[in-house]
C-alpha positions in Angstrom: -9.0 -9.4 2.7 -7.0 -12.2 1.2 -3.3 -12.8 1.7 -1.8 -13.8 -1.4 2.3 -15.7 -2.1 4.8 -14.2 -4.6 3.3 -16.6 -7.7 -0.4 -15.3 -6.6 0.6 -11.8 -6.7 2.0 -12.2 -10.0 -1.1 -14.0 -11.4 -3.5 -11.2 -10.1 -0.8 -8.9 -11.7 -1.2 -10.5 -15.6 -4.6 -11.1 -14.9 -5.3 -6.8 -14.6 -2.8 -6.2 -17.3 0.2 -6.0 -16.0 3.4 -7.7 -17.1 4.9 -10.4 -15.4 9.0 -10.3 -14.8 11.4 -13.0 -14.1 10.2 -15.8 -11.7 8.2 -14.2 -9.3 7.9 -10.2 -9.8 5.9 -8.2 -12.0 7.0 -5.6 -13.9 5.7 -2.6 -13.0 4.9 0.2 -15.8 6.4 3.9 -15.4 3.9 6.3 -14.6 3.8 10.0 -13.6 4.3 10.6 -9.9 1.4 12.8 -9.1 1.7 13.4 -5.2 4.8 12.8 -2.7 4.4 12.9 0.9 6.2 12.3 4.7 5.1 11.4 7.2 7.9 10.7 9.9 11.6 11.5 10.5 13.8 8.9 11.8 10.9 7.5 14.2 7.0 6.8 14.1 5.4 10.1 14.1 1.8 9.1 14.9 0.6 11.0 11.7 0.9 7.7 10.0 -3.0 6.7 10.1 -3.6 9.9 8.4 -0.9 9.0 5.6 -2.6 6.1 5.6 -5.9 7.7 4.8 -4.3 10.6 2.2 -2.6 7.3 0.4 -5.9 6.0 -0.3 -7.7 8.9 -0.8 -5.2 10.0 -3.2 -6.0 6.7 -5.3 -9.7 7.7 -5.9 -12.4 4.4 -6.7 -11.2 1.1 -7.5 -12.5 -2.1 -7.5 -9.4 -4.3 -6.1 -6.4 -3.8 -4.6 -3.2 -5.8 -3.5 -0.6 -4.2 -0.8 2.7 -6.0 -1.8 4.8 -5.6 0.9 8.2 -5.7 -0.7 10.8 -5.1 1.8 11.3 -5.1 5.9 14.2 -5.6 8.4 15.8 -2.1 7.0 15.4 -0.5 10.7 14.2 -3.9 12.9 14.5 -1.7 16.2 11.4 -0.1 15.2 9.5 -2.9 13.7 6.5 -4.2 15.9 6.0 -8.1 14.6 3.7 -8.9 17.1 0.9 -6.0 16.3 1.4 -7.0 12.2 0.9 -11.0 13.2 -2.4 -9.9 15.2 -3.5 -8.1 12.6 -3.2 -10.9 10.3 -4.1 -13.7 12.7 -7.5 -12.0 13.5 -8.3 -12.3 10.0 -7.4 -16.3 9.8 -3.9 -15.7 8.6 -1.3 -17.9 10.2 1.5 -17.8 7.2 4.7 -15.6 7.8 5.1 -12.4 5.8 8.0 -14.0 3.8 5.6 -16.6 2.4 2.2 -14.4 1.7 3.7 -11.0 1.0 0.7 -9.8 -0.6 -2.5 -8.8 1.0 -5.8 -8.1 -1.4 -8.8 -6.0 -0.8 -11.8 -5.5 -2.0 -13.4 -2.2 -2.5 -15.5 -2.3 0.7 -12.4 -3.3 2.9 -10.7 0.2 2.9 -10.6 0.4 7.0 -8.7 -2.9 6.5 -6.3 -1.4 4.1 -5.8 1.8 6.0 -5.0 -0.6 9.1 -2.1 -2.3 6.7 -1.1 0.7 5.7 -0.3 2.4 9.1 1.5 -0.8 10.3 3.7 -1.0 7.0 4.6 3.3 7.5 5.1 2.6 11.4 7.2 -0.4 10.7 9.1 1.5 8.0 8.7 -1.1 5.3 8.6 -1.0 1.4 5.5 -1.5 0.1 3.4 -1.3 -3.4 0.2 -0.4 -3.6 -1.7 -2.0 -6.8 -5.4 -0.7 -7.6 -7.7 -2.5 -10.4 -9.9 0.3 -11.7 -12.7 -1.7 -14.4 -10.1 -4.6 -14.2 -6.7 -2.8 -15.0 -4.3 -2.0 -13.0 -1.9 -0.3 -15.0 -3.1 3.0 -14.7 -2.9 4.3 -10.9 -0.5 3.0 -8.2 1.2 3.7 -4.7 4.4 3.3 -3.4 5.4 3.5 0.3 9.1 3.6 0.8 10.8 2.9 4.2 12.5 6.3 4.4 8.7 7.2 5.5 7.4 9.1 2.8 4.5 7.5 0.3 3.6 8.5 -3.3 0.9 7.8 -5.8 1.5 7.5 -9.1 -0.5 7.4 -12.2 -3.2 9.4 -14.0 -4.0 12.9 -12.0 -6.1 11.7 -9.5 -8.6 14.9 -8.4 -9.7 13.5 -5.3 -12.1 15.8 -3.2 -11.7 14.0 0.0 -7.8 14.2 -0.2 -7.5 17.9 -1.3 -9.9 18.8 1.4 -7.2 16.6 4.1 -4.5 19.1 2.3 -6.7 22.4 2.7 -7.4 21.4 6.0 -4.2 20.8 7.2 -2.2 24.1 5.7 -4.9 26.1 7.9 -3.6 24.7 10.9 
């Protein structure tokens, strides 16, 4: 895991086909929402590790990915700064989220990214989710909003392990 600034984000960004905006964002291409889900109302649920897991599930193989996390301080009574900087600082990060927003993975790292993942849901912050599939990543994407609810967009993604997690769950 790498954590990357604004300009590095972008540069990943152009470098897997994406289009960079104005100064430091990267315009994002419309794609097809393909699964919505929530996973908390008003306060953290504890099914956010498993939203966690769905989320990636849900975005099948890819080779990289970069968690841009894109918005916090909407509801700062629940945010838990101290767990996120542990997080970070057990992995040799000492810069502040405000200066390395970004956070890339490699392929191999998805208990990493799952562990982002549930702090950004129980913190309630906005996040994208940016997969490079054979060095593009304009095709398949995640978005996790603060009002605790995530969804992938992109091509259909038929993912056995995530429709099994759905099967699994309407049983109980």
């Amino acid at each position: 895991m790498e954590c990357l600034e604004d300009n590095q984000i972008c540069t990943w960004a152009e470098e897997h086909g994406l289009l960079r905006g104005e100064r430091f964002d990267v315009r994002l291409p419309e794609l097809p929402s393909t699964h919505r889900a929530a996973y908390a109302d008003g306060r953290r649920s504890g099914r956010e590790g498993a939203a966690a897991e769905d989320l990636i599930a849900g975005l099948g193989s890819w080779d990289e990915c970069v968690v841009w996390i894109r918005l916090w301080g909407v509801w700062p009574s629940g945010e838990d700064w101290p767990q996120f900087y542990a997080w970070r600082g057990a992995l040799g990060e000492r810069r502040s989220l405000e200066t390395a927003p970004g956070h890339r993975f490699e392929s191999g790292e998805t208990l990493l990214l799952a562990a982002l993942l549930t702090v950004v849901m129980e913190n309630a912050w906005d996040a994208d989710v940016l997969c490079s599939v054979r060095g593009r990543a304009d095709t398949v994407r995640a978005r996790i909003s603060h009002d605790e609810w995530f969804e992938l967009l992109g091509r259909r993604r038929n993912s056995p392990t995530l429709r099994a997690k759905q099967a699994h769950r309407r049983r109980r």
